[in-house]
C-alpha positions, 0 to 999 in steps of 0.5 A: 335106203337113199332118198332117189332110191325111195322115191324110185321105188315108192314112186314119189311117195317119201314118209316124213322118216326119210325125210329126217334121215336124208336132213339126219345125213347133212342134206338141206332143204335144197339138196333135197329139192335138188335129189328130188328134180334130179330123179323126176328129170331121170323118170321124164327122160326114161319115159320119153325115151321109151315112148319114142322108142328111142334106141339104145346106143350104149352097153345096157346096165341090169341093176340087181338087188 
């Protein structure tokens, strides 16, 4: 599983493993720093968007799996 993946699902928690395999895959230290913002300003936008009951003005997606 991918590091955003992780660390939406564990919820920021991310074992040292997927650390190596995310630095195994060719990521560098910033790029991970990079996934990670990206995923927190993902988290901040759903949660404020929720919060301010924000509608919804595009087709909604379902994930599945």
């Amino acid at each position: 599983m991918d590091l955003a993946a992780v660390m939406v699902r564990d919820r920021g928690t991310v074992a040292d493993e997927q650390l190596a395999a995310a630095r195994c895959a060719g990521l560098s230290g910033g790029q991970i720093i990079e996934v990670i913002a990206h995923v927190a300003v993902n988290v901040f936008t759903d949660c404020l968007a929720t919060a301010a009951r924000a509608d919804i003005d595009w087709p909604l997606v379902r994930h599945t799996g």
